[in-house]
Structures are given as C-alpha cells and as structure tokens.
C-alpha positions, 0 to 999 in steps of 0.5 A: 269515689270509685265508678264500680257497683257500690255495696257488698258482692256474693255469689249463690251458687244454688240460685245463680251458678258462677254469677256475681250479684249485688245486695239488689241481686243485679249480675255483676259478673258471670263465670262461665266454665271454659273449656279447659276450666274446672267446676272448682275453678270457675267457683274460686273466681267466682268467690274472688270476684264476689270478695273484691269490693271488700278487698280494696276496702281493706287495700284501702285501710291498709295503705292509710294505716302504713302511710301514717307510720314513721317506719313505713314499709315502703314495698308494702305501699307501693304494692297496695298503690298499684293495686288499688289504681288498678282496681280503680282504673288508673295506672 
C-alpha cells in the first residue's frame, strides 16, 4: 500500500494558482514561480504534479499487463520497476 495521499489529484488554477489539492481540497503541493521559471512553466508542474496518482496507476497496470506476457519487454519492465519504486519510496 502506498503512504502517499490516496485519491484523485487537480489543480485550479483560478481558486488556487500552482497549488495541488486533494478530492477534500487539502494542498498537496504548491508550485511557486521561481526566479528564472515561467507562468507556463510553474503550470505545467503543476499539471504533472496534480496527474501522478493516476500515473503510477496506470505504471502499475502496465507492468502487470507486460509481467504476464510470454515475450515480455524486458527494458519496458524494468523501466516501469524503477519508476514505480521511486514513486513508492524504494530504490
């Protein structure tokens, strides 16, 4: 089971600009402009941010799907091994 905040991610940018809320609306993450960022920038992070519960599900089906394949695509898995781990705390 993962440790992260369960349930779907979004962002409104007109409510709450560059933050990323829960299905409660309880931040997540906030994406403040840096520096040397852009608008669009500090919005495309926000969007990746706000889509990453979904992604690792899908990671997650994903890997299943290839795991159970006679010709499986080794470089595939692996790939999606290391992503999820990572998205799930291990190495």
């Amino acid at each position: 089971m993962s440790k992260h905040t369960q349930g779907k991610w979004s962002n409104d940018d007109k409510i709450r600009p560059y933050c990323v809320v829960d299905t409660q609306g309880l931040l997540i993450a906030n994406c403040y402009l840096r520096t040397t960022g852009s608008d669009e920038e500090a919005k495309a992070n926000t969007r990746l941010i706000a889509a990453a519960p979904e992604l690792l599900e899908a990671c997650k089906q994903v890997l299943t799907v290839e795991q159970n394949r006679v010709y499986k695509n080794y470089a595939v898995v692996y790939t999606l091994e290391q992503a999820i781990a990572k998205a799930e705390g291990g190495k």
